[in-house]
Structures are given as structure tokens and as C-alpha cells.
N, CA, C and O atoms as CSV, one atom per row, in Angstrom:
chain,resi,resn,atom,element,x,y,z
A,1,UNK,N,N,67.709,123.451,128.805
A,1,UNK,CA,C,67.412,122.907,130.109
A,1,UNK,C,C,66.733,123.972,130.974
A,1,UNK,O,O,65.855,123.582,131.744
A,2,UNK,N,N,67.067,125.393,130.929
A,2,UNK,CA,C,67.036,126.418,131.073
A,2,UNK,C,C,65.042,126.253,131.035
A,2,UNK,O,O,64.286,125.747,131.864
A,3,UNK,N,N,64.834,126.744,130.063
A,3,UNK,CA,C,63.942,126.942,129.750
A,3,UNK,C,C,62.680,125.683,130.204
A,3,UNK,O,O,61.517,125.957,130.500
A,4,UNK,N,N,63.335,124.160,130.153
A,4,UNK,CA,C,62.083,123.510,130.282
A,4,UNK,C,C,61.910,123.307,131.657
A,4,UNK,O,O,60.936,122.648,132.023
A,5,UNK,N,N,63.013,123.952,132.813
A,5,UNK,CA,C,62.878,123.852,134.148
A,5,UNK,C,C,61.853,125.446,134.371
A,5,UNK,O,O,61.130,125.598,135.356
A,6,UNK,N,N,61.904,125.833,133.962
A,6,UNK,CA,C,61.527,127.608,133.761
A,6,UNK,C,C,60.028,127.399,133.733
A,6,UNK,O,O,59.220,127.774,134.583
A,7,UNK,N,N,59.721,126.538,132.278
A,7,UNK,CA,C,58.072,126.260,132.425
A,7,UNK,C,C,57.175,125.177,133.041
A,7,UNK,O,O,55.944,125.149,133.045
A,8,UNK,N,N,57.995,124.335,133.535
A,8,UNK,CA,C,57.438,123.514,134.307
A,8,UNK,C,C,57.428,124.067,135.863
A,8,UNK,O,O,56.781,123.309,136.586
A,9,UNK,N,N,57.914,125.056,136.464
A,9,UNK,CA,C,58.126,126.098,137.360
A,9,UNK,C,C,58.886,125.312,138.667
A,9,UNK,O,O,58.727,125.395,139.885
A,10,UNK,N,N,59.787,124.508,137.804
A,10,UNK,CA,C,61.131,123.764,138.763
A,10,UNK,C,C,61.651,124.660,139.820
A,10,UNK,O,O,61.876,124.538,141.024
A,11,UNK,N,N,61.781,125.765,138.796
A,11,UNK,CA,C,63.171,126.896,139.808
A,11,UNK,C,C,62.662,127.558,140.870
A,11,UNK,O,O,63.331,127.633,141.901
A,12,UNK,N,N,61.330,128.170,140.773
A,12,UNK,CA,C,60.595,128.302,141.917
A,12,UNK,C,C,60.124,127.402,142.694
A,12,UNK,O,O,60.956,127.011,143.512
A,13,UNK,N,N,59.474,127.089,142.738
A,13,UNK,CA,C,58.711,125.369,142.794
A,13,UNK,C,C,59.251,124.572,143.561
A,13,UNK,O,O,58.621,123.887,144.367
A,14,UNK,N,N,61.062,124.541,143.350
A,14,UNK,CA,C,61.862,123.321,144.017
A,14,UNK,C,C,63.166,123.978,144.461
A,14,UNK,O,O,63.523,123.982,145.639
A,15,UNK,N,N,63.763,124.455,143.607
A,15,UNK,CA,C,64.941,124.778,143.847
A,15,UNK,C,C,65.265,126.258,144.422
A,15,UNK,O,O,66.383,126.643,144.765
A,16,UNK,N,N,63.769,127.197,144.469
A,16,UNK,CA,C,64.264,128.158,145.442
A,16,UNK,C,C,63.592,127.423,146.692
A,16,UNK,O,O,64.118,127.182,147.778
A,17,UNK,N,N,62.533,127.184,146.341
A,17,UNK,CA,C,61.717,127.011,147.782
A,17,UNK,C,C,62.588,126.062,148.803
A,17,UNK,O,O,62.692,126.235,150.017
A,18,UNK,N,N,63.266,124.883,147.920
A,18,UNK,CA,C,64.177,124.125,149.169
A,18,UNK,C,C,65.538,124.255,148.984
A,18,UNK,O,O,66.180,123.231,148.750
A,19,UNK,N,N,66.257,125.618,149.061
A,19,UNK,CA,C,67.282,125.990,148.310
A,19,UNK,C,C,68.148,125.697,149.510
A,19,UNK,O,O,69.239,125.198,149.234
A,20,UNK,N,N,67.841,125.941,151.008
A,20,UNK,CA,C,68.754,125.313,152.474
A,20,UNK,C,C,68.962,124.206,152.302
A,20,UNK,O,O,70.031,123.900,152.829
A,21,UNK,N,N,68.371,123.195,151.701
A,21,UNK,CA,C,68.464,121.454,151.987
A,21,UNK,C,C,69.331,121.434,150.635
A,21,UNK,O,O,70.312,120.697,150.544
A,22,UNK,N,N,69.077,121.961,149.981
A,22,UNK,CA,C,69.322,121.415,148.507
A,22,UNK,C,C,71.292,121.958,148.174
A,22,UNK,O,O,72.048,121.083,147.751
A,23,UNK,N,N,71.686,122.989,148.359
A,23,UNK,CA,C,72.620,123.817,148.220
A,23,UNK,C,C,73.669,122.873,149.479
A,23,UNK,O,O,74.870,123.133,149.548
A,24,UNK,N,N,73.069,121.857,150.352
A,24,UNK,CA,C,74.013,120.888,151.175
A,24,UNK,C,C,74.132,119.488,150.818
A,24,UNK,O,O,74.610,118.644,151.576
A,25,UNK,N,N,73.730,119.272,149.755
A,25,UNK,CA,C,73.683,118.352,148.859
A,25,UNK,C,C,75.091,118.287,148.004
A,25,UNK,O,O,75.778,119.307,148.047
A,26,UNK,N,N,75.567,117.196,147.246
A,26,UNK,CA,C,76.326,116.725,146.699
A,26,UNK,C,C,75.583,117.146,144.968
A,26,UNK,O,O,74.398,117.033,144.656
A,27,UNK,N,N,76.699,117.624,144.108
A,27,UNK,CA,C,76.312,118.024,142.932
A,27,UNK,C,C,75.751,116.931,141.978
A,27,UNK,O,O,74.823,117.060,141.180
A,28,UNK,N,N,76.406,115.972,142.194
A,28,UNK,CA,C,75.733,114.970,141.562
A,28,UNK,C,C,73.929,114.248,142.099
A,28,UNK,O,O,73.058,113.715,141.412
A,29,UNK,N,N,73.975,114.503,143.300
A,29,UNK,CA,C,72.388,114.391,144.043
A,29,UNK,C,C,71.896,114.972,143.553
A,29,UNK,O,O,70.985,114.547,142.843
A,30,UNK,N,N,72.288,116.734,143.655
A,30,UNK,CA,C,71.486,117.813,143.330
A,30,UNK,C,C,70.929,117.268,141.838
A,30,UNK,O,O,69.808,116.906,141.482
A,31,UNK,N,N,72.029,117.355,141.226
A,31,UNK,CA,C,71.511,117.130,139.352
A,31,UNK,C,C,70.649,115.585,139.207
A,31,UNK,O,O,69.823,115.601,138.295
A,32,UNK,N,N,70.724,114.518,139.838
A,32,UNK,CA,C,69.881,113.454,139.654
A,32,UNK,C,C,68.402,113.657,140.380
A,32,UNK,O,O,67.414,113.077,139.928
A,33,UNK,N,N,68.309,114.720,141.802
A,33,UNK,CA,C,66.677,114.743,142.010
A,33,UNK,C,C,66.474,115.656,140.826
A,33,UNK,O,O,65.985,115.061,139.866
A,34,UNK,N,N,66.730,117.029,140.617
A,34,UNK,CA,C,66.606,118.357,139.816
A,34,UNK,C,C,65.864,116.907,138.407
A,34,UNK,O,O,64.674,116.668,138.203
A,35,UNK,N,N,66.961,116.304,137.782
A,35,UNK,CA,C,66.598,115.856,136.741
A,35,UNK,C,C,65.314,114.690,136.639
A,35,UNK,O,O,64.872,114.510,135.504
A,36,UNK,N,N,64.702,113.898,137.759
A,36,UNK,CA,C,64.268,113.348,137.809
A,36,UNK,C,C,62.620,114.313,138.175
A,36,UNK,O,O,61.530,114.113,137.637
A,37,UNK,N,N,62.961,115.345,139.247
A,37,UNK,CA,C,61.812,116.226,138.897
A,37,UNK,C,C,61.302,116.574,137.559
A,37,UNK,O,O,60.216,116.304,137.046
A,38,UNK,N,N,62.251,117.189,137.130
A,38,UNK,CA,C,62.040,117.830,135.121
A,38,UNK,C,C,61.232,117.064,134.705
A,38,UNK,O,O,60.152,117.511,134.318
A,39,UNK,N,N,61.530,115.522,134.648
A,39,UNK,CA,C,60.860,114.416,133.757
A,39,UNK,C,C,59.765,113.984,134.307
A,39,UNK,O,O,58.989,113.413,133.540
A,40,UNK,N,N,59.412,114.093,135.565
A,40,UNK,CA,C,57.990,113.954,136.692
A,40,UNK,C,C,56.995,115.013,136.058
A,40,UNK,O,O,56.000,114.800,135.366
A,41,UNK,N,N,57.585,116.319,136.522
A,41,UNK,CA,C,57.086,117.036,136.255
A,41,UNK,C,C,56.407,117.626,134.809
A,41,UNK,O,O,55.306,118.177,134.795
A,42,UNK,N,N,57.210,117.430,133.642
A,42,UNK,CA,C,56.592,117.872,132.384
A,42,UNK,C,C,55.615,116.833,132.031
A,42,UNK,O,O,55.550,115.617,132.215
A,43,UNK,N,N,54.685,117.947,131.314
A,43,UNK,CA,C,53.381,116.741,131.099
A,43,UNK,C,C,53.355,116.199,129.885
A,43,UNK,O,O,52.250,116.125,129.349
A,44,UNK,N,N,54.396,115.753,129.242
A,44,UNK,CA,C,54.409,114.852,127.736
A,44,UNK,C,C,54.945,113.743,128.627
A,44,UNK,O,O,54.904,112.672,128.020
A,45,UNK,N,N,55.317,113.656,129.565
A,45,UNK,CA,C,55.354,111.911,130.045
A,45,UNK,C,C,54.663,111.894,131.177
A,45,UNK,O,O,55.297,111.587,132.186
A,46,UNK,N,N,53.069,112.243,131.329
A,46,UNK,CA,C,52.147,112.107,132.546
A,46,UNK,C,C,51.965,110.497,132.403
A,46,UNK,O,O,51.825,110.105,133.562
A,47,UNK,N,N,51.902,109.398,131.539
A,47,UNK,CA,C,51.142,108.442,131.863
A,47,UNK,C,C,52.457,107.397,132.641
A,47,UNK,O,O,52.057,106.800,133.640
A,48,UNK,N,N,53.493,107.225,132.372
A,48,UNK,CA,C,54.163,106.025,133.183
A,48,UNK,C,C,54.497,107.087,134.466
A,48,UNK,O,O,54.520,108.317,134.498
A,49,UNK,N,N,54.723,106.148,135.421
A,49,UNK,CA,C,55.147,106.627,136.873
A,49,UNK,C,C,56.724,106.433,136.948
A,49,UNK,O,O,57.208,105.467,136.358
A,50,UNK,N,N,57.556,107.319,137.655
A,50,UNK,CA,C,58.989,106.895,137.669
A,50,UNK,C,C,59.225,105.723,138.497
A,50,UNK,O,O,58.780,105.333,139.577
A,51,UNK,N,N,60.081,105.276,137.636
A,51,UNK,CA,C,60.655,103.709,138.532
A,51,UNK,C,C,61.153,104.014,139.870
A,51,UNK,O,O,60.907,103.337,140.868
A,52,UNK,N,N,61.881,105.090,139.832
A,52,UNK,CA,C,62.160,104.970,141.750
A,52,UNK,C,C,61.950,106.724,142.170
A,52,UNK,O,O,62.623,107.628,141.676
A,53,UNK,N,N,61.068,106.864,142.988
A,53,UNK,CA,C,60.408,108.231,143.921
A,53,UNK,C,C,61.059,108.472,144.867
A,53,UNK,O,O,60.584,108.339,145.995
A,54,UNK,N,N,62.629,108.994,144.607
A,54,UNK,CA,C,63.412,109.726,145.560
A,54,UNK,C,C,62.636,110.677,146.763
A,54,UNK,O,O,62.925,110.757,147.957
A,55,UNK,N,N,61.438,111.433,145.929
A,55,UNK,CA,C,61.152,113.034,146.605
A,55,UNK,C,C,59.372,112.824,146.342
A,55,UNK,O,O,58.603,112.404,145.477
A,56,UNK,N,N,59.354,113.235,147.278
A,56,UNK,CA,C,57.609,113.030,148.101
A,56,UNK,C,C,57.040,114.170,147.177
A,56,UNK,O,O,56.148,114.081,146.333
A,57,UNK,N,N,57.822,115.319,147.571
A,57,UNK,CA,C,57.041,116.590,146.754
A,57,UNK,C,C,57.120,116.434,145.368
A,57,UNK,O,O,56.193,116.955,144.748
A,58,UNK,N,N,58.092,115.780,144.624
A,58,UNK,CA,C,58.274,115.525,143.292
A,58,UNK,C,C,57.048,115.110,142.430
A,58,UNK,O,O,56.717,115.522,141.318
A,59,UNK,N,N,56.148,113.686,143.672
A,59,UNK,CA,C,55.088,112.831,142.974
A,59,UNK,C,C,54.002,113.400,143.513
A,59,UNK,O,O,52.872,113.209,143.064
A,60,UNK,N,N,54.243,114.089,144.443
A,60,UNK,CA,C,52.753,115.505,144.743
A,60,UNK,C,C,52.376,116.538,143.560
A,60,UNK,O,O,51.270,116.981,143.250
A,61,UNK,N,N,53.869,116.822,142.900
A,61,UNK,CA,C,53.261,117.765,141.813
A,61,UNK,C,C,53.045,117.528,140.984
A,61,UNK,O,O,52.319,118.210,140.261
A,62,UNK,N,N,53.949,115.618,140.412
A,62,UNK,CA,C,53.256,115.322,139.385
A,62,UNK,C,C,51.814,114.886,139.197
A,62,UNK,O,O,51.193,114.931,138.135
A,63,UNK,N,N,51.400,114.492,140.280
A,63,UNK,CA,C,50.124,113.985,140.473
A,63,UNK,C,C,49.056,115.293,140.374
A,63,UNK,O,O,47.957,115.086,139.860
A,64,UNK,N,N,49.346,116.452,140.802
A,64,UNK,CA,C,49.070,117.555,140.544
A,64,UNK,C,C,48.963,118.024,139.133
A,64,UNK,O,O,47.836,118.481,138.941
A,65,UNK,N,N,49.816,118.084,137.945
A,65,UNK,CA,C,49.845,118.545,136.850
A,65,UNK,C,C,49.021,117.281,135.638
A,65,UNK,O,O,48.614,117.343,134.478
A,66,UNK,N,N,49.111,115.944,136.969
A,66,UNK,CA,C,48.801,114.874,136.067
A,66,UNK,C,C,47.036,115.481,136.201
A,66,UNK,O,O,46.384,115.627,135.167
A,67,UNK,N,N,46.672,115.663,137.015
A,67,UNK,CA,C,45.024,116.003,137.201
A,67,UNK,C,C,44.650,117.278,136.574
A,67,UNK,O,O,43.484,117.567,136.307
A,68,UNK,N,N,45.611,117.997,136.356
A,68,UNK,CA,C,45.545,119.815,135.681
A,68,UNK,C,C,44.975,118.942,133.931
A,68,UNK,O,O,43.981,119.313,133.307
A,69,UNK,N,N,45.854,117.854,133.512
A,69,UNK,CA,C,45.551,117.614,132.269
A,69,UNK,C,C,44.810,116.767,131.530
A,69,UNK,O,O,44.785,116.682,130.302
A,70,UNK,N,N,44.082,116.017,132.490
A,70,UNK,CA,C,43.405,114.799,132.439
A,70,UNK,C,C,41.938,115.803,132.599
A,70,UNK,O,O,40.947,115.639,131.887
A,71,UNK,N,N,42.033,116.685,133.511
A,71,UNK,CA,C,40.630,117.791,133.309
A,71,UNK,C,C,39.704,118.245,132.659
A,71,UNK,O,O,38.985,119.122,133.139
């Protein structure tokens, strides 16, 4: 898990940068956005869109990595 949050650059990316909002969160929140980023974010599932877009920045970066690979 480690690792595929590591290269998709989750830990920087999300979880330091909004580490005040996020660290007042409920553990189970935390782990359902965290996990729903992971799967946004890695690009072996760029073509379906997630069924429900908790996080604005989530579908900014996928839309971001989706255009890095479609390039």
C-alpha cells in the first residue's frame, strides 16, 4: 500500500499537503478518501470515472495524470 501511495505521490500530494483537515477526520473517512484517491489516482484505471467524487482535488489530479497519459 506503502509503496503504490509513494508512486502515485499520494503522501505528498494529499496527505502532507492537507495533513490539518485530514488528521481531524475520523479514521475510517481518512482511509475511504486516502483509498478512493489511490484508485483515482493510479493510471491502470484512467478510463472509468469514480462512481461518487467525495474530493475536488482528487478528480483535478486524476484528470491531470489522465492527460500526462493520453499525451
Amino acid at each position: 500500500m506503502y509503496q503504490r501511495m509513494k508512486r502515485v505521490g499520494l503522501i505528498n500530494n494529499y496527505i502532507m499537503r492537507h495533513y490539518d483537515t485530514i488528521h481531524t477526520e475520523s479514521r475510517e473517512n481518512i482511509t475511504d478518501s486516502i483509498l478512493e484517491c489511490l484508485e483515482n489516482w493510479e493510471p491502470i484505471k484512467v478510463l472509468p470515472l469514480p462512481k461518487v467524487q467525495t474530493s475536488i482535488y482528487c478528480d483535478k489530479k486524476r484528470k491531470e495524470i489522465m492527460k500526462m497519459i493520453l499525451s
